[in-house]
VEXZA-661034 format. One record per residue: residue number from 0; residue in three letters; chain; y, x, z of N, C-alpha, C in turn. Coordinates in pm, 1 decimal, decimal comma, padded with zeros to 6 digits. Example, Ala and Ser with C-alpha at 12.3 -4.5 7.8 and 13.67 -1.06 7.14 Angstrom:
BEGIN
- 0 | ALA | A | -00569,0 | 01319,0 | 00780,0 | -00450,0 | 01230,0 | 00780,0 | -00330,0 | 01320,0 | 00780,0
- 1 | SER | A | -00225,0 | 01285,0 | 00708,0 | -00106,0 | 01367,0 | 00714,0 | 00003,0 | 01290,0 | 00787,0
//
This chain:
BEGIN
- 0 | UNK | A | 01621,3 | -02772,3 | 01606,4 | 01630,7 | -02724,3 | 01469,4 | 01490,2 | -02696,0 | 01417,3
- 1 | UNK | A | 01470,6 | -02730,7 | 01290,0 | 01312,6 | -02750,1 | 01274,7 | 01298,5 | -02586,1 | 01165,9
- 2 | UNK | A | 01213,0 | -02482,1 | 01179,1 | 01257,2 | -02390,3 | 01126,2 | 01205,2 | -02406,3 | 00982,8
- 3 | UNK | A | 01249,1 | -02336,6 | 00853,1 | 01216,9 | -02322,8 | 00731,6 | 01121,9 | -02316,3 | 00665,5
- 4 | UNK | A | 01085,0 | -02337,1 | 00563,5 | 00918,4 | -02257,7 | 00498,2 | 00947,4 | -02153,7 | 00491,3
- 5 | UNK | A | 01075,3 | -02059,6 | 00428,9 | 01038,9 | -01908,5 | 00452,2 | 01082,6 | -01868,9 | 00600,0
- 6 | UNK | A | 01102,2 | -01941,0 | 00679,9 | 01119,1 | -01831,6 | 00801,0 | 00922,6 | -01852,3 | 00895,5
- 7 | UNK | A | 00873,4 | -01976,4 | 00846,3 | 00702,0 | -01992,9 | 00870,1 | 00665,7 | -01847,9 | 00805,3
- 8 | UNK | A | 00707,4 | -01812,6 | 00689,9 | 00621,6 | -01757,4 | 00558,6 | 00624,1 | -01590,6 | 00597,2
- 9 | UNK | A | 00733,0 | -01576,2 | 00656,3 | 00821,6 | -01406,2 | 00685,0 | 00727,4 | -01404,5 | 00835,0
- 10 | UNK | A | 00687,8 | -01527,3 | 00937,9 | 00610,6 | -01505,5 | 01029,0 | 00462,6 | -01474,9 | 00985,7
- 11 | UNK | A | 00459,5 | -01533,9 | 00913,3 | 00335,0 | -01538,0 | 00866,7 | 00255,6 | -01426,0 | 00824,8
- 12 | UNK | A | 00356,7 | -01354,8 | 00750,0 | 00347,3 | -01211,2 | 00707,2 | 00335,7 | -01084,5 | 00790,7
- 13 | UNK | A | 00415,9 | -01102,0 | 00930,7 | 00409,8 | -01022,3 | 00963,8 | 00273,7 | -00994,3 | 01082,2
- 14 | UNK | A | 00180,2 | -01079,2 | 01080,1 | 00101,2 | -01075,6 | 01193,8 | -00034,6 | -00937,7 | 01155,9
- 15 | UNK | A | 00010,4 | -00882,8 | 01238,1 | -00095,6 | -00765,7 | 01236,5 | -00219,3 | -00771,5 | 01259,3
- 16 | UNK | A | -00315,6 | -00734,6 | 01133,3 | -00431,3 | -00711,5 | 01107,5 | -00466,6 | -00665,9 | 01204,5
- 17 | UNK | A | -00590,2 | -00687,8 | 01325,1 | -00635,1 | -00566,5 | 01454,9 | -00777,0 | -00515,0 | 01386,2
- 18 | UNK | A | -00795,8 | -00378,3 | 01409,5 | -00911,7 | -00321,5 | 01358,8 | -00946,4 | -00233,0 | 01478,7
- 19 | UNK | A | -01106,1 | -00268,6 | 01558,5 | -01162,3 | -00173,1 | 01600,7 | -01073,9 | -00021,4 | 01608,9
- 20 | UNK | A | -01086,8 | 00075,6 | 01715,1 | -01073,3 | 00191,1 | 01670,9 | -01180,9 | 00265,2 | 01575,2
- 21 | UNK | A | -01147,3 | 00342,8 | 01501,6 | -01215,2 | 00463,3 | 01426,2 | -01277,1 | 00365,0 | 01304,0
- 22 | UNK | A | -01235,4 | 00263,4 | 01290,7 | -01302,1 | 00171,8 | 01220,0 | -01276,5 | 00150,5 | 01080,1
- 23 | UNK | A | -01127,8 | 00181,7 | 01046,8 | -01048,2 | 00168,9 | 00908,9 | -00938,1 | 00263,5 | 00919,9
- 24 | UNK | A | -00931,6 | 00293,9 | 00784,0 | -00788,0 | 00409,5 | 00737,8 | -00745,1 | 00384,3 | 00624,9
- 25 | UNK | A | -00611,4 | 00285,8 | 00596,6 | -00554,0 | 00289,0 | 00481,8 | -00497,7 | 00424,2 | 00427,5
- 26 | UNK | A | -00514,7 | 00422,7 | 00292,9 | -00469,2 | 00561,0 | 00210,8 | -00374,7 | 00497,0 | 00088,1
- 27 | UNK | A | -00235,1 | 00594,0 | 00062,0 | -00213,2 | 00555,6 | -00081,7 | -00087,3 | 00677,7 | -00062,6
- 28 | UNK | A | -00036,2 | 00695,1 | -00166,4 | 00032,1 | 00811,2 | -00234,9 | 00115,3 | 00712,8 | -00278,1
- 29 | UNK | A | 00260,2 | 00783,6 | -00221,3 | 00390,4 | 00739,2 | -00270,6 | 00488,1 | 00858,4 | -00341,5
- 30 | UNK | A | 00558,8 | 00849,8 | -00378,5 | 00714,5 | 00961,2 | -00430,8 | 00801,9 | 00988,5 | -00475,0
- 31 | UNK | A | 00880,5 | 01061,9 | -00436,8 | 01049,2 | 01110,3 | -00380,9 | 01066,8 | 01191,6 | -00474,0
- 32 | UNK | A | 01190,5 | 01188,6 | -00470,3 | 01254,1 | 01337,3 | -00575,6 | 01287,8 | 01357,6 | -00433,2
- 33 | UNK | A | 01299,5 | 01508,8 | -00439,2 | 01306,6 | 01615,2 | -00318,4 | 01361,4 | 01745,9 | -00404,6
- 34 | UNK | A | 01463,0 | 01790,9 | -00335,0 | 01514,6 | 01894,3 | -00378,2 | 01479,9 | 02029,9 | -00328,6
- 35 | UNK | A | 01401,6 | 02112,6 | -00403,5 | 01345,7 | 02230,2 | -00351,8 | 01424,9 | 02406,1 | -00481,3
- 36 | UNK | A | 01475,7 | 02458,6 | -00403,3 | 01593,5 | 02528,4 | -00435,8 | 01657,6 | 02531,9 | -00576,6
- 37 | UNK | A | 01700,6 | 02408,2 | -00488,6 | 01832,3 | 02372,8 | -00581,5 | 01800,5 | 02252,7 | -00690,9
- 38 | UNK | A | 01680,6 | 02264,9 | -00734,5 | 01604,7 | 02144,2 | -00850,5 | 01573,3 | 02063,3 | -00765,3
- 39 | UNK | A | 01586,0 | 01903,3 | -00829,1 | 01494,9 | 01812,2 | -00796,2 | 01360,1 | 01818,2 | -00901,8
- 40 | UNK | A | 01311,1 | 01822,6 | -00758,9 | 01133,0 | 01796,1 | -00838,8 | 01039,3 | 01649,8 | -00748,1
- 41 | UNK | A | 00988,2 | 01586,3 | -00849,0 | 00906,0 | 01454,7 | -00782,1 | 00814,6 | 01545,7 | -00681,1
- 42 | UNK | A | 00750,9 | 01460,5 | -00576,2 | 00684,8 | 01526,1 | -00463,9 | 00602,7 | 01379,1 | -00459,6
- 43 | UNK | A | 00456,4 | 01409,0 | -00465,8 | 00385,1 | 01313,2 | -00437,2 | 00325,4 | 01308,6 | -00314,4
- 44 | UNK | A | 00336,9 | 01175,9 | -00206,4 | 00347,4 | 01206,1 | -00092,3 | 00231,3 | 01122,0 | -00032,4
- 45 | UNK | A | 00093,5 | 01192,9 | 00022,6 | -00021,2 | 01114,9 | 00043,3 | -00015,6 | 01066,0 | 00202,3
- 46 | UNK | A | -00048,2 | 00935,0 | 00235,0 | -00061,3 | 00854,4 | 00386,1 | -00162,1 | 00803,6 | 00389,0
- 47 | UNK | A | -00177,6 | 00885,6 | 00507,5 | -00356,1 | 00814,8 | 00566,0 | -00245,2 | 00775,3 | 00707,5
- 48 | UNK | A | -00339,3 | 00597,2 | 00713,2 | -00229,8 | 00543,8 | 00880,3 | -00405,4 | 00506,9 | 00943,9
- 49 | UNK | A | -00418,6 | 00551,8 | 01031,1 | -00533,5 | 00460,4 | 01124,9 | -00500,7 | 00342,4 | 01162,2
- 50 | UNK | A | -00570,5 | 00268,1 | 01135,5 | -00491,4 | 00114,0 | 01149,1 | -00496,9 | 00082,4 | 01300,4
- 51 | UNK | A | -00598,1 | 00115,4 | 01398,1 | -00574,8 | 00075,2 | 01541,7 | -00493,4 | 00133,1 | 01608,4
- 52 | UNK | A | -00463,0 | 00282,3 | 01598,9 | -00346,1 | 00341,5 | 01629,9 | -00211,9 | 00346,6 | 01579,6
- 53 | UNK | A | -00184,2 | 00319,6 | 01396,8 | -00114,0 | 00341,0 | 01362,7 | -00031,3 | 00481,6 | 01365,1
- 54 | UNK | A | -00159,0 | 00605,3 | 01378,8 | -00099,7 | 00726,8 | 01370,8 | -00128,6 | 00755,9 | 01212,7
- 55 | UNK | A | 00013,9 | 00825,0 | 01140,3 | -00007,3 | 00878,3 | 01039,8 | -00011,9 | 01020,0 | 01012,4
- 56 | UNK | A | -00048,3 | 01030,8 | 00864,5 | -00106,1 | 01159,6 | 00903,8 | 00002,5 | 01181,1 | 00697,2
- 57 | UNK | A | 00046,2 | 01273,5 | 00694,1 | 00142,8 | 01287,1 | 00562,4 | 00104,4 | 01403,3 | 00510,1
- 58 | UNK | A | 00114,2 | 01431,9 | 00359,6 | 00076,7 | 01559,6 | 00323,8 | 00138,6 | 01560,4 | 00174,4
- 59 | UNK | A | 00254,3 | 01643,0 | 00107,0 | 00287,7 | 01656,7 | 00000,5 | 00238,6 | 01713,9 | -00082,1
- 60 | UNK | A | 00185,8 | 01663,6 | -00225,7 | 00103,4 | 01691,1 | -00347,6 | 00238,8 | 01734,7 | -00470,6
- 61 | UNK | A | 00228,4 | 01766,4 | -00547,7 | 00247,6 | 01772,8 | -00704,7 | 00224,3 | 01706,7 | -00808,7
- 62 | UNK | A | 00107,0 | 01604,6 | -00762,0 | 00003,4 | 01538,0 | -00854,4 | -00049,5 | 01418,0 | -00760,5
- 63 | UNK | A | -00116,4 | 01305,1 | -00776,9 | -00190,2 | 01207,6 | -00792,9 | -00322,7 | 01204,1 | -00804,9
- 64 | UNK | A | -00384,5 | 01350,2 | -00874,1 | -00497,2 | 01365,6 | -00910,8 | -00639,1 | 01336,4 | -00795,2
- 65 | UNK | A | -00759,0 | 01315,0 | -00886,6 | -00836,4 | 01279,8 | -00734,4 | -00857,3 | 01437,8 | -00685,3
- 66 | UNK | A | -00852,2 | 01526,9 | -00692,8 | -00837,4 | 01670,5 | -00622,5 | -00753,9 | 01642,7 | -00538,4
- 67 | UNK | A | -00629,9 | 01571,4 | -00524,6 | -00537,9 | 01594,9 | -00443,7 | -00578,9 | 01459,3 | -00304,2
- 68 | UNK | A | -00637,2 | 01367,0 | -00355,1 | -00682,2 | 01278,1 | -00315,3 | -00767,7 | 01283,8 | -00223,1
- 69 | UNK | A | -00911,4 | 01377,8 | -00236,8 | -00933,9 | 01429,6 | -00153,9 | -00912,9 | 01551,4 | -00065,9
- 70 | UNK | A | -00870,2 | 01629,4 | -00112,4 | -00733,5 | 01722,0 | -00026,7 | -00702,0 | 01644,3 | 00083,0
- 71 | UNK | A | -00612,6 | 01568,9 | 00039,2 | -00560,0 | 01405,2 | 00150,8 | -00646,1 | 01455,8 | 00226,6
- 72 | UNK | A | -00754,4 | 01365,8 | 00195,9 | -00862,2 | 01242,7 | 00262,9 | -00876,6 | 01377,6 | 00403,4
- 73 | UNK | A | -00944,2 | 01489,4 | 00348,2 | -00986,7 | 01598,3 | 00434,6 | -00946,0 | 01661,8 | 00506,3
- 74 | UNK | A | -00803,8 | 01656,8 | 00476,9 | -00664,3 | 01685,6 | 00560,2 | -00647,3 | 01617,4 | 00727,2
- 75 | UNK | A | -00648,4 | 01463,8 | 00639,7 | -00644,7 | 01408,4 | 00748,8 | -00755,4 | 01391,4 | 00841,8
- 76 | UNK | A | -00851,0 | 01438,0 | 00826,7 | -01004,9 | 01411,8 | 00926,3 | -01005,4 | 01488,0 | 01015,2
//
């Protein structure tokens, strides 16, 4: 069976970037409605992943702002 262009394309995708340790740290802010007593309120949710380990590191904001951004960043160090 000769396999597909998208089943090439879905392989293709998934091949993991390798990075040195201590070498790179993707960052980006995602968010949830989260219910905190009793209200939903948005929760902005910052991820730093070390890319050779793939340890993450999570921290919930209010905001997007670069204050919170680096908050993050310093959090996670």
């Amino acid at each position: 069976m000769m396999p597909t262009l998208l089943t090439t394309l879905e392989a293709l995708a998934t091949v993991r970037f390798e990075t040195p340790p201590g070498k790179q740290l993707q960052i980006d802010f995602g968010e949830r409605l989260v219910e905190i007593g009793g209200s939903k309120v948005r929760a902005y949710l910052f991820v730093a992943t070390l890319c050779y380990s793939r340890r993450h590191h999570v921290r919930a904001f209010r905001d997007e702002r670069q204050e919170s951004w680096f908050d993050g960043l310093e959090s996670a160090s």
